[in-house]
C-alpha positions as semicolon CSV with decimal commas, in nm:
position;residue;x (nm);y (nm);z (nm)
1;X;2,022;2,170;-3,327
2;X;1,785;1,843;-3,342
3;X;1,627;2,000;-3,653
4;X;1,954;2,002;-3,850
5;X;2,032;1,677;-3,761
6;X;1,666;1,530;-3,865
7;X;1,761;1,752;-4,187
8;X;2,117;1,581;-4,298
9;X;2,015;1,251;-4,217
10;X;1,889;1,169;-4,542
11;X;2,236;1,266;-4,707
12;X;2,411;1,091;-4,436
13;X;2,269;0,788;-4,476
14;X;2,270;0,785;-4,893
15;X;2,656;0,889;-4,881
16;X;2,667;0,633;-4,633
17;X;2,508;0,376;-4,850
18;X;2,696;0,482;-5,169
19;X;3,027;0,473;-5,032
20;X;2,935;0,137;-4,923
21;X;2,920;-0,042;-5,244
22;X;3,187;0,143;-5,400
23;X;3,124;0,497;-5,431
24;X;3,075;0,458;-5,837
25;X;3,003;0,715;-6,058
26;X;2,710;0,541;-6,249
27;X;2,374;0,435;-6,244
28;X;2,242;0,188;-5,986
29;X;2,312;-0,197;-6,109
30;X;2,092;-0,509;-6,005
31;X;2,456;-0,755;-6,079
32;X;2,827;-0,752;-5,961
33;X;3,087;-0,891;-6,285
34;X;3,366;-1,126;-6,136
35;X;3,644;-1,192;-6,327
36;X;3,812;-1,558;-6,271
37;X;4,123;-1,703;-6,429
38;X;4,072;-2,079;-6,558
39;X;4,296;-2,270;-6,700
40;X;4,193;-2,335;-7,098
41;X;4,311;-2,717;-7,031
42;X;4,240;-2,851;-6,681
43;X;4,551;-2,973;-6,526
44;X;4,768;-2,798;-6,794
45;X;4,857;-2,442;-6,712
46;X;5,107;-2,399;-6,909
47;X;4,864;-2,393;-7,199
48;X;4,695;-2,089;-7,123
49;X;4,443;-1,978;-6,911
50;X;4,120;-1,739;-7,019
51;X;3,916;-1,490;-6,872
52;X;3,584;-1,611;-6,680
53;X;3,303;-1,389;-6,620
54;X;3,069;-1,459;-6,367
55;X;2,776;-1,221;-6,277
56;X;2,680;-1,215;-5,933
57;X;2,300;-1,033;-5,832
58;X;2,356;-0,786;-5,611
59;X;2,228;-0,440;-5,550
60;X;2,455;-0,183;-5,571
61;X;2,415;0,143;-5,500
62;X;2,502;0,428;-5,795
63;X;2,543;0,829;-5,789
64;X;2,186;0,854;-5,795
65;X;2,149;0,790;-5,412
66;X;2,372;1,066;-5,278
67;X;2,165;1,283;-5,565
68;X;1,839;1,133;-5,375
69;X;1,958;1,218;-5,028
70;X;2,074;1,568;-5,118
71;X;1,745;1,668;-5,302
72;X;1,540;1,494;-4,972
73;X;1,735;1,695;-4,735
74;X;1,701;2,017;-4,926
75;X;1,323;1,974;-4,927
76;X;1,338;1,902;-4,577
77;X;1,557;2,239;-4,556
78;X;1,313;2,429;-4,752
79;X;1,000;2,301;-4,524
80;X;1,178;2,413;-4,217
81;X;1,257;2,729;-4,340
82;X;0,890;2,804;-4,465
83;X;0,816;2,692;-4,185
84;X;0,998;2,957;-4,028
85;X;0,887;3,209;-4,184
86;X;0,521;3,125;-4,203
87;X;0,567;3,126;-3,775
88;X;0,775;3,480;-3,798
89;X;0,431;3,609;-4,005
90;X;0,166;3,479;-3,802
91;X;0,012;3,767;-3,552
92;X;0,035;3,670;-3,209
């Protein structure tokens, strides 16, 4: 039961991590965009305001990670079943 546990921790902890930052669909990005209203004349709203974009670095976490965890716990899945096997054909 341990073993299994050692086995999915991997994936745990990526899906954890992924669905963390946002559980996005793309590739892993270094900066964050934040949009910000501002007025186009200070003190005069009525004039219009525009669309500010700030970039923020950050690390944030893409599908690659829960692809990362899944292929490190199948390897792990794959030693403990040779593993397995290899003690099943040893002569005792």
């Amino acid at each position: 039961m341990f073993r299994y546990a050692l086995i999915s921790l991997p994936l745990s902890i990526a899906i954890f991590f992924w669905l963390k930052d946002g559980a996005r669909l793309s590739f892993w990005a270094t900066s964050e965009e934040i949009h910000q209203e501002v007025p186009i004349v200070e003190g005069m709203p009525e004039l219009g305001s525009q669309t500010q974009v700030i970039w923020k670095d950050r690390f944030m976490c893409g599908i690659e990670t829960p692809i990362l965890g899944l292929a490190l716990s199948s390897l792990l899945t794959l030693g403990s079943l040779y593993q397995k096997r290899s003690l099943k054909k040893s002569p005792h």
